[in-house]
Each structure stands twice: as structure tokens, then as C-alpha cells.
N, C-alpha and C positions, 0 to 999 in steps of 0.2 A: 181600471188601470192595473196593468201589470205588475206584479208586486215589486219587480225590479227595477218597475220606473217609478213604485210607490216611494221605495226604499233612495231612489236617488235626488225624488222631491224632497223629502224628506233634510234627507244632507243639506243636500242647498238651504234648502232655509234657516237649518240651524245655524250653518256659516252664516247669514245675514242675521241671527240673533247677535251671535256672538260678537261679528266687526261692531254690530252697535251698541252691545253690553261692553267693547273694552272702549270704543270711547268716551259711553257714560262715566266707566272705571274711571279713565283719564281725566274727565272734567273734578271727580272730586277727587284725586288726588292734586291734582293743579291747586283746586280748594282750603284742601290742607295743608298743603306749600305756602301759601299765603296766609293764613291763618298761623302756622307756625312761625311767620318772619313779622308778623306785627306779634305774636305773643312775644319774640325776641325784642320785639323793638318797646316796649311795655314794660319788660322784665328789667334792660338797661336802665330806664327811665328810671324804676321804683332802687335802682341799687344807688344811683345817685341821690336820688331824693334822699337814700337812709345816709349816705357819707355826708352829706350837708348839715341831716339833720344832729347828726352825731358831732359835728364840729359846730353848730349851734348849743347843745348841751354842754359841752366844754366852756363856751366862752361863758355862759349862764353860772355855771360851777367856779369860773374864775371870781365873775361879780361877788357872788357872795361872799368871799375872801381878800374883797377889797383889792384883787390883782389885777394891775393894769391891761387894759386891752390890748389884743395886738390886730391890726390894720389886717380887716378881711378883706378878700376880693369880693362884691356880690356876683352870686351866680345866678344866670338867664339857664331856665332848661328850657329846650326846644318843646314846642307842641307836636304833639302827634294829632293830626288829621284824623278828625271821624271816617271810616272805612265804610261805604255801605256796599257789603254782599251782595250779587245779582243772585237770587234763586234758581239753582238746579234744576236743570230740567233733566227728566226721567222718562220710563216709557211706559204708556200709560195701560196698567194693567183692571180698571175699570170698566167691568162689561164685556172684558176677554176671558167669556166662559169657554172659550174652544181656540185650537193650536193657528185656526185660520184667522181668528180675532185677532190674537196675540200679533199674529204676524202684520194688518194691518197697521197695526199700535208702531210695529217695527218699522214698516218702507215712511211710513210717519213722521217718525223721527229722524230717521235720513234724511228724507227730504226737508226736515225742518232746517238741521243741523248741515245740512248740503255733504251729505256722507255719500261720496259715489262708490261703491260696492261692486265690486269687480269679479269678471263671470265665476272666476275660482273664489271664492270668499275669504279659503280657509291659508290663503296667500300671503292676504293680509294682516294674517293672527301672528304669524310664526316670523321669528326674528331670524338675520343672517346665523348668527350661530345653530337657530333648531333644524333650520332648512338643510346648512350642512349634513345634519347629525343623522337629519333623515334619510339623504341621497347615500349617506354611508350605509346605512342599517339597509336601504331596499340593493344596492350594491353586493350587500354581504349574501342579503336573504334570498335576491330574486335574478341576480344575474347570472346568465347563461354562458359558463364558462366552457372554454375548453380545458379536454380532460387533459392533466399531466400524470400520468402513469409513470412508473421507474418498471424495473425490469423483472422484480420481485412480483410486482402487481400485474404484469404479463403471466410469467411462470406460473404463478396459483389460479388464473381464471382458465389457460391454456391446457391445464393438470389435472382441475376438476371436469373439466368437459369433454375431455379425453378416457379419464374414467370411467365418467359418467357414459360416455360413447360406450364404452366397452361391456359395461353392464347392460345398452340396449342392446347389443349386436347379440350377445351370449343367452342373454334371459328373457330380451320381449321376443326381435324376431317376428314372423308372419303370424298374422291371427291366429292361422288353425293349429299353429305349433309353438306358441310361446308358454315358456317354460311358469312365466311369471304371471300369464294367464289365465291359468289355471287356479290359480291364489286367489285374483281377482276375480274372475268368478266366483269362487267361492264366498269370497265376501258379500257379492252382489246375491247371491241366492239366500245367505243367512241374514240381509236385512232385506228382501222381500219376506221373507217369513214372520219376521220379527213383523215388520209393517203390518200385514196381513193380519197375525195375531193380534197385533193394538187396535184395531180396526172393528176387527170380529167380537172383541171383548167389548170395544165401546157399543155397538149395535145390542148386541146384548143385553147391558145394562141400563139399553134403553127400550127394551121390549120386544127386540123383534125375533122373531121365531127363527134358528138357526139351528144346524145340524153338528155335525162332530167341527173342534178348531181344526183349523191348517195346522198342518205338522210336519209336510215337506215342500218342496219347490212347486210339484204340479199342481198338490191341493190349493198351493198359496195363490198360484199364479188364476187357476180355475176359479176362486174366490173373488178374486180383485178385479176378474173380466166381469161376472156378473154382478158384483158392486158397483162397478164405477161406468157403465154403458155408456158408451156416444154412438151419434149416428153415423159416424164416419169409419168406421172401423170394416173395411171391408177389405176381404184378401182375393176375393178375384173380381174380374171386372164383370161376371154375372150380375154383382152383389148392387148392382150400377143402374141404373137410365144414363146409356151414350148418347143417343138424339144425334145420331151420325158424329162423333167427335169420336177419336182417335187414343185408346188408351191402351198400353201392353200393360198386364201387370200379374203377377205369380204372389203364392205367399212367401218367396224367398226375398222380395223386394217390395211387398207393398206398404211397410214402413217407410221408407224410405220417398217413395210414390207419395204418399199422403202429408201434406203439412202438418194437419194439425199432433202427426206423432212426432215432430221433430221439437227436441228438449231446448227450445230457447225464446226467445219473442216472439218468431216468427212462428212459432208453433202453438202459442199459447194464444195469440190476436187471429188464427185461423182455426184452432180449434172451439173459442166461444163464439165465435163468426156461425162456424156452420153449426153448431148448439144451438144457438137463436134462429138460424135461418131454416136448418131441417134439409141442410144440403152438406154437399160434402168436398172439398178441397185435396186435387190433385195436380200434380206435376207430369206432364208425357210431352215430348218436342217441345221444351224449350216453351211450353204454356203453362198459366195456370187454368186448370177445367174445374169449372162449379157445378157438381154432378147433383144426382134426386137419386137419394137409395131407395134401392129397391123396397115397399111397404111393409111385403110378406117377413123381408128379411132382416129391415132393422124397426125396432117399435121404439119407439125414445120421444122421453117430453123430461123437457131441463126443469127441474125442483125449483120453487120459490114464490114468494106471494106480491114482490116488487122487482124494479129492476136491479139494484143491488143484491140484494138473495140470489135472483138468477145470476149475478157476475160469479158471486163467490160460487155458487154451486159452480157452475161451469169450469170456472180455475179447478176447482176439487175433483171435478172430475177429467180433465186433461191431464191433472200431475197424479193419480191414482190409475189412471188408466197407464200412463207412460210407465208405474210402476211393475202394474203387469204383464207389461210386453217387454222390458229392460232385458229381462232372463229369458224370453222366446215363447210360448204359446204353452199352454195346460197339455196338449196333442203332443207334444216332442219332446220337453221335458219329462224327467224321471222316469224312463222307460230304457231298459237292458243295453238301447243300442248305443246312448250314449250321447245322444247329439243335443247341441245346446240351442236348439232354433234360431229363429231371426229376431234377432235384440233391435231397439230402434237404430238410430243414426246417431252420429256427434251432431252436437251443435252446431248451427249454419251449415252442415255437411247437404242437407238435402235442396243447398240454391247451386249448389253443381248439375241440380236437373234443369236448371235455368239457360246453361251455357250450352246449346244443343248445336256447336260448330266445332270444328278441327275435323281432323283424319288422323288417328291414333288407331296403327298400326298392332295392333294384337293374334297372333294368330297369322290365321288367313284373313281376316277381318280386319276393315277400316272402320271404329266408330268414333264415336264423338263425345266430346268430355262427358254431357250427360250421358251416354250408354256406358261408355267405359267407366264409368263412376260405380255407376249399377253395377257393372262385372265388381270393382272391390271391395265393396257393402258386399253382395253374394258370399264372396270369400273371407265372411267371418272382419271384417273394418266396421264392427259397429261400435256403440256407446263403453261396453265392458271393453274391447281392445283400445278405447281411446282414454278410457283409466287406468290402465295396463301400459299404453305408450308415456302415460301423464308422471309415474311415478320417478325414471330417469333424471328427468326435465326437471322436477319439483326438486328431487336431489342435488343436480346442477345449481339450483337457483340458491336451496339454500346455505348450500357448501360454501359458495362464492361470499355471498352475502354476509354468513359467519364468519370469514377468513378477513373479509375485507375489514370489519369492524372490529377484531380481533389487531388488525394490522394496525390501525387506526388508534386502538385505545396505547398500547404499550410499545409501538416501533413509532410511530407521528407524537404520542404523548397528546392526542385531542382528550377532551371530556367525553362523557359518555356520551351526553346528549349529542354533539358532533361526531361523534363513535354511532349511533346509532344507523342503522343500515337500510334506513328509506329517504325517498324526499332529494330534493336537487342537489344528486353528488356525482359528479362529473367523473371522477375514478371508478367510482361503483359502477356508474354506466357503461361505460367503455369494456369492463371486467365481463358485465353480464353478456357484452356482443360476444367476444371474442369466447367466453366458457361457452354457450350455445352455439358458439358458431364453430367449434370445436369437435362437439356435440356431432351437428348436423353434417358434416366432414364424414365423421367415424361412420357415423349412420347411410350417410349417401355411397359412399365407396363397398360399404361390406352387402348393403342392396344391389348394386352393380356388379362386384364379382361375383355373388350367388347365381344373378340372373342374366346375364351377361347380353344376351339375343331378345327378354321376353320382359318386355314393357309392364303386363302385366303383373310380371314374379318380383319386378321392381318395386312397384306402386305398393304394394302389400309388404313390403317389407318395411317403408319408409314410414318414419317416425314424423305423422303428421302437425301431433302434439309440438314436438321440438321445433318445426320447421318454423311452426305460425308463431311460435316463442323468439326463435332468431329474428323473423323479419317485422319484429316491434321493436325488438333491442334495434337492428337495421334503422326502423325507420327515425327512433328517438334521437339517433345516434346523427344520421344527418339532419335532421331540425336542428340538433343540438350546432351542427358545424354551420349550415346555413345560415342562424340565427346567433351567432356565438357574437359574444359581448352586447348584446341584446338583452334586455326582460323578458322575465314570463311573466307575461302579462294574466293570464290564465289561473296560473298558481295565485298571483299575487292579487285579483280578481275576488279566486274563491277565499284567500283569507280576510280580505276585507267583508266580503257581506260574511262569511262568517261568526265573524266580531260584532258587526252592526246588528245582525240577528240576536245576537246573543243580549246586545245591550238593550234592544227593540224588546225583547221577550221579556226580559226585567223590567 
């Protein structure tokens, strides 16, 4: 059983504890109701008995003083009726060493007591006032409002994005010339190094026979290729068994070509694929080809004594290898002329080799998303330009976000916690379309006037980062209108099993 059908078994049946723990509840409260109006009716009784008895002492006290009597009434007290108690019935926990016992003890007593149990359980726990309390609370927490912006909350989403545009246009700009680029490489090459370094120290200290540490990008990069070996690491298609299948590929593109170097799932679930299988995973027309490297050319056997060992090794070695190709190849790094090789791809960038249709017009040449894709990975659109394009965007996001919460705490007078700047806020929403989509405006127009005629000179300019940023804002933003005065059922979803886990764990 699924844990999530575990977890809804579960519920159910505690609702059916409870409908027939609260009318156990109710039977001895009933109980005690009755029990308290005969102790009242007992207690009358005894207060009379004492006024009688005390107007008996009186006339007794008269006698002995020889003072005439005076004309009692006698008094009749009522009988109170012997009460006989039926005995409580309870549920019988007798031999219910486990939660599926207990629960027969449970439909048991329903059925004794003729308790029909209704498919919600937890229905019949909650009184008209709790039920209110709670459609108000899922109301507040889980409904999908539409956003109400004022004009202020236009102006600072529409300011920052705009900015933010501005700083892409002047500082990222085209791969091979982004001023901001440069930065980020740099950073990418001093934590390959660093990595490198941690790496070679731990080997080290675990025996193994090593020569001088990495000290610059080429030695780091030359380091981390022969650490972390796959068999799929092939830059031309020599490096292959085609078996007649159809493969272009250069070292300026065969990142890109190959799955298992692209930095995301899909990269990772084809790179311990072909680890295990001893083949190798490419993209050419819109296929995927499951090539046999060449023997001479790759020797590779994945470490490990089970199949866990072999996962972990495998992962260890796709994200260590993807280390040392991020910064381009030991060959073209650190060398006079200056060139930064072929880094891998953005994430999911290389399922554009998937889409092997259109006529995109470049040049004198028609190709097709997959080739023309390939033209702008060649030209420097790889992983370092996609955290180069990313820093913008991350600015946008978080200007906005500050401002809004900002606005929030001391111009709306919310709490903090309602000041906080995640989670189902309908202004905040709307804020982040419109700052990206501000963004993406500044960015699309100053790619356009640069390039005016050349598709290509386009494509390399545009902030892919930004684009795929707008069109989530985009898409939330119509769910949100589609779905408006609706639940999130999803949100509300995961906070429930999140509580029930929590309570489950305890």
C-alpha cells in the first residue's frame, strides 16, 4: 500500500474511533446528569428531614418546661424510588494488541449501539460553530484570490524590471561579450579549483599515489577528467560504433549532443544508464541514439561491491565529471590565446535537440530548432552564460519581493508573518509578472535593435534565464485567474499530510 493510501486509511479510521469515543463520551455524561438530579433529589429530601427534625427538638425542649403544645401538622416525605443503573457499555479493549483489533472492538460497538458512521467521519465530530470557524480559516489560508494591486504596487514591480532590464542589456548582453561574464567565469573557474583541490587532498589522505595539487583552471580541469571517467565522454563521433545511424558531432557541440552531460535529471538518469550499460546516450535528428564506444578509446567499469555503491558512484561521477567540462576542456583552458572552451549546456537546454522541425531562417540557411539550437550553445549560450543571464532575474525577484513586504509591513500595517514574501499572495503575484515581464520587454527590444535582420545575433542576446522566469509568473498568474475564488487544493493537500507526518512520526 501506498503510503498515501496508508496515511488516508489511517484518518478514516481514526474518524470512526472518535464518532464512537464521543458517543461513549455522551453516554456517561447522560450518566452523570442523572446521577446528579437524584443526588439533588436526596439532598432535598435530607434538608427536610433536618427542618422537621429540628421542629421536633423544639417541641421536646417545650415538654420539659411544661409549655403547652402547639398543633403540628404531621408531615408525609415522599419516597424516592430505588434507581437501578444500566451498566455502560464501553469498547472493548481486551485482546486489541494491534490498531486492526482495536478497530474491530470499534465497527462492534457501532453496530451494537446502531452508530451509522458516515463516509466523512470527521463530519460528525465538529459542531455548526467549528465547521464555520474552519471554512473561514481554509477561506483565509487556501483561497485563490484575485490580485488587487493599487498603483504603487504596479510602479515598483514595473521599476525594478525595468532596471533590472537595464543592467541585462549593458552588463550580460551576448555570451562572447558580456561584461558580467567575465565575473562569472571567474567564479566558475575558482570553485573548480577549489573542488579539484578538496578532492585531490581527500585521495590523498586516503593513499593514493598523486603528483603535484591543481593550482590552476587547466591542471584542475585535467585532474577532475581523469578522476571522474564515464564511458560516454566522447568529442567526436570516431570515439563511436554508428552501426549505420546518423550522428554530426564536433567538440564544440558534443556536450550538448550527449545527455548524460546535461546538468539536470535528465542528465543524471542517462548518465548512470549508460555507466551500467557501457553505452552511450546521444541526441542527432530529433533521436535518441544508444551508441557502444569505441574499446581502444574508452576503458571504464563503474566502482562498487552492490547496486547502491554502483548508484552512488555513478551520481559521483556524472556531477564530477559535469565539474570538469563546466569550464571547457584541460586542451583550451589556460593557454595564451584565451579561449574558454565548451562548457556543458543549461538545464533541460539539450531537449531542444529533440525538436528537429521548423525553418529557421539564419544566414543563407534554413534549420531547425535542433540545429539552430546547436548554432547558439557554439556561440558561447552555455551553463557559465546561463548564471551570467540568472543574476538579473534573481535581482528582479528579489527587489520585488523586498519592496512588496516592505510595503506590506508599514504602508498595509500587516504582521510580519503576513508581511512575509512567499506563499499564496495574490499582490506579490501579479508584481513578479509584471517586474519580469518588464524584464523580458527591455531584454527582447535591445536583442532586436542590435540585430535587426539576423535571428541568430537575436537568440544570443536574449535572456533565456528571464524568459522561462516570465512564463511561470505567466502561467501562475492564469491558473490563478482561471481558478480564482477556488482552493488550492495542492497547497492545502501538502499541509495536511504534512501535519499528519509530523503527528505519524511522533
Amino acid at each position: 500500500m501506498k503510503k498515501e493510501d496508508r496515511l488516508q486509511k489511517t484518518i478514516s479510521e481514526s474518524g470512526k474511533a472518535l464518532v464512537v469515543q464521543q458517543h461513549n463520551i455522551f453516554q456517561s455524561e447522560q450518566r452523570v446528569t442523572e446521577v446528579q438530579r437524584d443526588l439533588k433529589q436526596l439532598n432535598n429530601l435530607q434538608q427536610q428531614q433536618s427542618d422537621v427534625l429540628d421542629q421536633l427538638l423544639t417541641q421536646a425542649e417545650d415538654l420539659l418546661h411544661d409549655n403547652p403544645l402547639e398543633e403540628t401538622e404531621v408531615v408525609e416525605f415522599d419516597r424516592i424510588a430505588e434507581t437501578n443503573y444500566d451498566q455502560l457499555s464501553t469498547v472493548g479493549v481486551e485482546g486489541a494488541d494491534s490498531w486492526d483489533k482495536y478497530m474491530l472492538n470499534i465497527e462492534s460497538y457501532a453496530e451494537l449501539h446502531q452508530i451509522h458512521i458516515q463516509k466523512d467521519p470527521f463530519s460528525q465530530l465538529l459542531t455548526e460553530r467549528e465547521r464555520a470557524e474552519i471554512v473561514q480559516q481554509v477561506q483565509k489560508d487556501y483561497h485563490m484570490k484575485k490580485a488587487n494591486c493599487d498603483k504603487y504596487d504596479y510602479a515598483i514591480a514595473a521599476s525594478c524590471g525595468v532596471l533590472t532590464g537595464f543592467i541585462d542589456v549593458f552588463f550580460v548582453g551576448a555570451a562572447k561579450k558580456s561584461k558580467l561574464g567575465s565575473w562569472t567565469e571567474e567564479k566558475v573557474d575558482r570553485t573548480i579549483i577549489k573542488f579539484s583541490k578538496t578532492i585531490w587532498r581527500s585521495d590523498k589522505n586516503n593513499g593514493a599515489k598523486l603528483k603535484k595539487e591543481p593550482d590552476s583552471i587547466a591542471s584542475a580541469i585535467g585532474f577532475l577528467e581523469r578522476r571522474f571517467k564515464v564511458n560516454y565522454d566522447a568529442r567526436y563521433t570516431e570515439d563511436l560504433k554508428l552501426n549505420g545511424q546518423n550522428l554530426t558531432m564536433r567538440p564544440s557541440n558534443h556536450h550538448l549532443k550527449s545527455l548524460g552531460h546535461s546538468p539536470d535529471i535528465v542528465g543524471l538518469f542517462f548518465s548512470i544508464l549508460d555507466q551500467f550499460t557501457g553505452k552511450a546516450s546521444f541526441i542527432s535528428g530529433g533521436k535518441i541514439l544508444r551508441l557502444v564506444p569505441v574499446e581502444n578509446k574508452q576503458k571504464f567499469e563503474l566502482r562498487g561491491n552492490n547496486l547502491l555503491a554502483k548508484i552512488f558512484a555513478g551520481f559521483a561521477n556524472w556531477f564530477g565529471h559535469l565539474m570538469s567540462d563546466i569550464a571547457g576542456s584541460s586542451g583550451t583552458r589556460g593557454h595564451m590565446d584565451g579561449r574558454k572552451g565548451s562548457g556543458i549546456p543549461m538545464p533541460l537546454f539539450s531537449l531542444f535537440q529533440m525538436v528537429d522541425i521548423g525553418a529557421i531562417k539564419s544566414g543563407d540557411e534554413h534549420l531547425t530548432i535542433a540545429e539552430f539550437s546547436t548554432q547558439v550553445f557554439e556561440a558561447g549560450y552555455d551553463a557559465r552564460h546561463g548564471l551570467t543571464m540568472a543574476i538579473p532575474v534573481a535581482l528582479n525577484e528579489l527587489m520585488i519581493r523586498l519592496l512588496w513586504s516592505l510595503k506590506s509591513l508599514f504602508y498595509h500595517k500587516n504582521t510580519l508573518l503576513e508581511s512575509f514574501p512567499v506563499g499564496n499572495k495574490p499582490e506579490l503575484r501579479r508584481m513578479l509578472l509584471v517586474g519580469h515581464g518588464a524584464l523580458c520587454a527591455i531584454d527582447g527590444t535591445d536583442a532586436y535593435l542590435r540585430s535587426p535582420h539576423n535571428i541568430l545575433g537575436i537568440a544570443e542576446r536574449l535572456n533565456l534565464v528571464a524568459w522561462s522566469r516570465f512564463g511561470m509568473s505567466a502561467l501562475l498568474e492564469v491558473r490563478s485567474l482561471y481558478k480564482a475564488q477556488s482552493l488550492d487544493i495542492n497547497a492545502m493537500d501538502q499541509d495536511l499530510y504534512r501535519e499528519w507526518e509530523r503527528l505519524f512520526d511522533d
